[in-house]
C-alpha positions in Angstrom: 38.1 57.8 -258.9 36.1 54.2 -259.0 34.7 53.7 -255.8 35.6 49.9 -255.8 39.0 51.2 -256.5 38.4 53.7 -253.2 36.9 51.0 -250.9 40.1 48.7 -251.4 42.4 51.7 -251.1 40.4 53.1 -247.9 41.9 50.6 -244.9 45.5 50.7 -246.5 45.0 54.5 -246.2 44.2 54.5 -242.9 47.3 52.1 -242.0 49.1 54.7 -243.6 47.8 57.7 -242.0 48.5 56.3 -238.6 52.1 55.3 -239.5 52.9 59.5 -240.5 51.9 59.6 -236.7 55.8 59.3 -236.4 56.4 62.4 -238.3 54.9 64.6 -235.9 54.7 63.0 -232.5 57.6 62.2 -230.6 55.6 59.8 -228.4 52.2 57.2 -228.6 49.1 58.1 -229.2 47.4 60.2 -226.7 45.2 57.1 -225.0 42.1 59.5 -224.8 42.6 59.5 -229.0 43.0 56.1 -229.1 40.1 54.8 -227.3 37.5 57.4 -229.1 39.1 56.1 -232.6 38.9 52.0 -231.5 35.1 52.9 -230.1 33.9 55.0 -233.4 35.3 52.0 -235.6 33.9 49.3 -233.9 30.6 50.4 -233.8 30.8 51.5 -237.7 31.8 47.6 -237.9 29.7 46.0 -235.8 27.0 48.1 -237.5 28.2 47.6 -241.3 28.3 43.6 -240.5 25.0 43.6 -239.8 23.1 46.1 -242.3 26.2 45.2 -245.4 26.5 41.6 -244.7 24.1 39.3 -242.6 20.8 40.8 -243.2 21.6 40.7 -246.8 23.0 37.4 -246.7 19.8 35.7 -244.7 17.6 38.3 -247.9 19.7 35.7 -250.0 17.6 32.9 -248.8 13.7 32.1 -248.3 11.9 30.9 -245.4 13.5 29.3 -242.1 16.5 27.9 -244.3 17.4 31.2 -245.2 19.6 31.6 -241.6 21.7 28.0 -242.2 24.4 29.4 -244.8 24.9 32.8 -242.8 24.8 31.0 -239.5 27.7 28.8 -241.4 29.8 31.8 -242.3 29.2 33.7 -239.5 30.7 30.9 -237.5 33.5 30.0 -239.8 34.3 33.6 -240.2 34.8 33.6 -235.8 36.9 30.3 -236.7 39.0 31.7 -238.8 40.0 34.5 -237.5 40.2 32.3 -233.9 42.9 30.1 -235.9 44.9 33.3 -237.2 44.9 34.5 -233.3 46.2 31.1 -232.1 48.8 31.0 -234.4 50.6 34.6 -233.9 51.7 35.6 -230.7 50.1 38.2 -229.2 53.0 40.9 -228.5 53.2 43.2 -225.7 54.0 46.7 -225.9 57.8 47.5 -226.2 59.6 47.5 -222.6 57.0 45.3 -221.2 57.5 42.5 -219.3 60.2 40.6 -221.6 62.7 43.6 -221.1 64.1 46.2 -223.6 66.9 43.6 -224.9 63.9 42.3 -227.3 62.5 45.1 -228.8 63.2 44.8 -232.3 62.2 41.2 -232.2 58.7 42.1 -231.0 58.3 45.0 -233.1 59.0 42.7 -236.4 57.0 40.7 -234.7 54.0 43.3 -233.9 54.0 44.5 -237.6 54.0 40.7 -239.0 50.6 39.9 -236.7 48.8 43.4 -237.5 49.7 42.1 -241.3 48.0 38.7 -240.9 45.7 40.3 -239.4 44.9 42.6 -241.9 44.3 40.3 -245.3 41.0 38.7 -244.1 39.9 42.3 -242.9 40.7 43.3 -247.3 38.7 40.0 -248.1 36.2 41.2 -246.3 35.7 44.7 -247.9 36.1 42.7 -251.2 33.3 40.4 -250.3 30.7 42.9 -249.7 31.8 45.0 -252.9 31.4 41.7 -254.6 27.8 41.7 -253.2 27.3 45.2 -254.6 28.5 44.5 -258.0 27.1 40.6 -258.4 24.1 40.5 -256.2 22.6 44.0 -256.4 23.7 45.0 -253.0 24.5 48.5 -251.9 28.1 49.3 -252.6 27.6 52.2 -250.0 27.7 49.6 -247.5 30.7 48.2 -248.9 32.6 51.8 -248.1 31.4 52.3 -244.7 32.8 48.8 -243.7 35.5 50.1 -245.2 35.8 53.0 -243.6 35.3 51.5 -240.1 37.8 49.1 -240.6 40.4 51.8 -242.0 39.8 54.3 -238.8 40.8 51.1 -236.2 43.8 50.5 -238.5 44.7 53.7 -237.7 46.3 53.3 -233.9 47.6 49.6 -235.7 49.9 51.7 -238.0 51.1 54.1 -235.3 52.2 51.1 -232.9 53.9 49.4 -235.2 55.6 52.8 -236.8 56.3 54.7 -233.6 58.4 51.7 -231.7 60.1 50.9 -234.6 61.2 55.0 -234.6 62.1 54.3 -230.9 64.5 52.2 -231.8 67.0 54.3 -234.1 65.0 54.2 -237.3 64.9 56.7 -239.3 61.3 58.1 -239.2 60.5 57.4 -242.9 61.6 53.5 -242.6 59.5 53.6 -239.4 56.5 54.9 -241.9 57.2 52.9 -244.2 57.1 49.5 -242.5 54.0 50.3 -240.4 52.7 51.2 -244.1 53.5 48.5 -245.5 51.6 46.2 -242.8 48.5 47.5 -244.6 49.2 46.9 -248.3 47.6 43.6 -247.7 44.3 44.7 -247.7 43.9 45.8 -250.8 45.3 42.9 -252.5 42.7 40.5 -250.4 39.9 42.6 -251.6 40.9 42.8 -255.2 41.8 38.8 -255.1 38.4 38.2 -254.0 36.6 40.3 -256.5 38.5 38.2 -259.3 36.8 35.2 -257.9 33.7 37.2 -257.8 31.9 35.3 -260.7 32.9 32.0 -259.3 31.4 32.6 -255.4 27.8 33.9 -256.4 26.8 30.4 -255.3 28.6 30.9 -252.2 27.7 34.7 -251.5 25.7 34.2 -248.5 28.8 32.3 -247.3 30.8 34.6 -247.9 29.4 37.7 -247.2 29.0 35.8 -243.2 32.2 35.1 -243.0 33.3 38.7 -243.9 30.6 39.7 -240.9 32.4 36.9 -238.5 35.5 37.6 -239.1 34.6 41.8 -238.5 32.9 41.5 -235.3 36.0 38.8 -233.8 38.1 41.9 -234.4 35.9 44.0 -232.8 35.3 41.4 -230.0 38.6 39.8 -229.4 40.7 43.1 -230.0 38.6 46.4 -230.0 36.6 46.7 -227.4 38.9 45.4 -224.5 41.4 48.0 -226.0 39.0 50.9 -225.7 37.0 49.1 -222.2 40.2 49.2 -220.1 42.1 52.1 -217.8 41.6 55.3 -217.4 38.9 56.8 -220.1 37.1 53.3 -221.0 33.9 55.7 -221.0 34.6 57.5 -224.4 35.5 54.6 -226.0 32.0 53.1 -225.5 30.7 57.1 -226.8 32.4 56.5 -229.8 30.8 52.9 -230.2 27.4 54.9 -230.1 28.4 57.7 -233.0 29.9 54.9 -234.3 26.8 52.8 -235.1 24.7 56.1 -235.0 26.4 57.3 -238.3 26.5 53.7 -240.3 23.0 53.4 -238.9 21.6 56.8 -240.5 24.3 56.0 -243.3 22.8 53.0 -244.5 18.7 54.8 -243.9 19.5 57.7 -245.9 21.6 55.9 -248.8 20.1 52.5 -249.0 
């Protein structure tokens, strides 16, 4: 198969993957799972932002002004994704604190933010296959990033899926909406690689604001997932392998 094809396909697969968790567990995911998979991704994010967008955005440039257009986009990206956070609720888990009367509401509600959420995540990956194919960057990058983002959507597709189960769905609607939450991804990454010829002027831009808008995920949702309760410790070992593996990744195939 085309690997551009493969990178946009990669995060929608993992949305899917985690939204099967329905067919064979009758309950969440283990927390202990959880925390290793949110850890491993973010560090393959936090490490693909950096090695497959901002140092190859600032090798876009020359001299001291080579920092201004990804210290732009890095920023914007933050912004943006600051914006999307402001204006979807955040939900709490079903039977929290608003009572059980609710729990459809918050469930639609759960699987409309994680979809939001999920279109600039496909931009990004289309960005930085954009920067592979127009700007002679590494399009291995491009599928780690995409494989970092696709192991944190995994948990997103099984909260979304498993509630919705809990309720009285039947298990393959219950797959089938937390699937669908991910469908976006692909169709951000492919809508940015038809604009791919019109934003080489923009790339370093762009590729930033792919990198900002990664690490706010990472900042603003990953981490204090995996940093809080019991087991907080093997998150942060999975943020080392994490970044380990994109680290020797992008050595050995750059």
């Amino acid at each position: 198969m085309n690997p551009v094809v493969v990178a946009l396909l990669i995060p929608f697969l993992g949305t899917a993957l985690g939204s099967a968790f329905v067919f064979f567990m009758k309950r969440e995911m283990p927390p202990l799972v959880q925390k290793i998979l949110l850890g491993f991704a973010s560090g393959v994010m936090v490490a693909a932002s950096v090695w497959s967008l901002i140092i190859p955005a600032i090798g876009m440039g020359e001299g001291a002004k080579a920092v201004v257009a990804p210290t732009i986009g890095l920023l914007a990206g933050f912004a943006f994704l600051l914006l999307i956070d402001y204006v979807t609720p955040h939900i709490h888990p079903v039977g929290g604190p608003e009572g059980p009367k609710s729990r459809l509401s918050r469930t639609a509600k759960l699987a409309l933010a994680v979809t939001i959420h999920n279109f600039p995540e496909g931009m990004a990956v289309g960005v930085a296959i954009a920067g592979a194919l127009t700007a002679d960057f590494r399009l291995a990058g491009a599928l780690a990033l995409s494989l970092g983002i696709a192991i944190q959507n995994v948990p997103e597709g099984a909260i979304i899926s498993m509630p919705l189960r809990a309720e009285g769905n039947s298990r393959l609607r219950a797959f089938g909406i937390g699937a669908l939450s991910g469908i976006v991804e692909p169709i951000g990454g492919a809508l940015v690689l038809l604009l791919a010829t019109s934003i080489i002027g923009i790339m370093p831009y762009m590729l930033a604001f792919a990198a900002g808008a990664m690490l706010y995920v990472v900042v603003d949702e990953l981490v204090p997932e995996y940093s809080q309760g019991r087991h907080s410790n093997i998150g942060t070992v999975g943020f080392a392998l994490g970044f380990a593996l994109m680290m020797v990744l992008d050595v050995l195939l750059g």
